[in-house]
C-alpha positions in Angstrom: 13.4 -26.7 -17.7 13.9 -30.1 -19.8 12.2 -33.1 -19.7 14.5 -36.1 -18.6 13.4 -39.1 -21.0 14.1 -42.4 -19.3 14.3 -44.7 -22.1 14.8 -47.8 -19.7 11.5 -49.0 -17.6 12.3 -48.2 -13.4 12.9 -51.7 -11.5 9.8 -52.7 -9.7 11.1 -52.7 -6.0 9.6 -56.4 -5.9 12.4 -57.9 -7.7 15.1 -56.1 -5.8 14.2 -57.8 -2.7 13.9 -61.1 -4.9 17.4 -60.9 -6.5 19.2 -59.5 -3.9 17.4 -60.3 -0.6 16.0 -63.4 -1.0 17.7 -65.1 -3.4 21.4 -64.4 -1.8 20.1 -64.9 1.5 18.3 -68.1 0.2 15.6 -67.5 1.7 12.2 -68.4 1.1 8.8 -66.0 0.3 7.2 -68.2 3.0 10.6 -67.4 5.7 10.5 -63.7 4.6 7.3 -63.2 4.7 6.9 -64.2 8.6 10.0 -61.9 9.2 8.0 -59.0 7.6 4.6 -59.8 9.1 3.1 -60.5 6.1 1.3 -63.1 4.3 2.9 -65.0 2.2 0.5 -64.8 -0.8 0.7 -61.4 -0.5 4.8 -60.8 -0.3 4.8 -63.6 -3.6 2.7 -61.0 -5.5 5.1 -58.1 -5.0 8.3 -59.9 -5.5 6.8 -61.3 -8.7 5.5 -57.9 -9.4 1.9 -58.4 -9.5 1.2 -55.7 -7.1 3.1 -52.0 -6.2 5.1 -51.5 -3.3 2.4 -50.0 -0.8 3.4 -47.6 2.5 2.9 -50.3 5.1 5.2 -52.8 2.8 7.8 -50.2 2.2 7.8 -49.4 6.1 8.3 -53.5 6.6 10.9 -53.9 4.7 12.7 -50.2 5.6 12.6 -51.9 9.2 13.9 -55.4 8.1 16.5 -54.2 5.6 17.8 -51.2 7.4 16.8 -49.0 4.6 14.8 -45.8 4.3 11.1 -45.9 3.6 12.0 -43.4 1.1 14.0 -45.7 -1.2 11.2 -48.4 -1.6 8.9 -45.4 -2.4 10.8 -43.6 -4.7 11.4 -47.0 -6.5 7.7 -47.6 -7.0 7.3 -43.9 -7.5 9.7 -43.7 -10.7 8.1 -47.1 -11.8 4.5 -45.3 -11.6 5.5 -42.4 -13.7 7.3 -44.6 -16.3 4.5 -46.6 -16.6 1.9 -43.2 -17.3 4.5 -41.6 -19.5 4.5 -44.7 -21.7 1.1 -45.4 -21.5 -1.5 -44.5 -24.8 -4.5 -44.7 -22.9 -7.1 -43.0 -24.7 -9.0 -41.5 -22.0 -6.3 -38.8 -21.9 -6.4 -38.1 -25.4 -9.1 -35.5 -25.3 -7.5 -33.5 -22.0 -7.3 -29.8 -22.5 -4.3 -27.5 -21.9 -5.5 -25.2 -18.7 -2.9 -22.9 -18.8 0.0 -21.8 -21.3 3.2 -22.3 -21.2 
């Protein structure tokens, strides 16, 4: 089985509801936030991608948007594995093999 290589980094599901929620809508963070039920320090920080798209967020805005849970996940998800397959951390450097292959 190959390894895909995704040479591009994944999206962070943040600024997909900033460019095309919010902004077309022209909504604010402070509007969209009381829609979602959230504060709006807290919906700021993940549509200016300070912070990952967590369950209970992705469940929010599943409901709001008429989307599936499952494609605010699998955004973050793909942006999570991007981010550890281009990371150099050296604490992984001296991880052993456990089985061949």
């Amino acid at each position: 089985m190959s390894k895909r290589i995704r040479s591009r980094k994944p999206t962070h599901p943040g600024q997909i509801v900033k460019m095309d929620v919010l902004e077309p809508l022209n909504l604010s963070v402070t509007e969209a936030a009381k829609v979602l039920n959230v504060s709006r320090k807290h919906l700021s920080a993940f549509v200016n991608e300070r912070i990952p798209c967590s369950k209970d967020m992705a469940k929010r805005l599943a409901i709001a948007l008429g989307t599936s849970v499952d494609v605010w996940l699998g955004m973050q998800n793909a942006l999570d594995i991007w981010e550890m397959e281009n990371s150099n951390d050296e604490c992984y450097q001296a991880v052993g093999k456990l089985a061949t292959g």
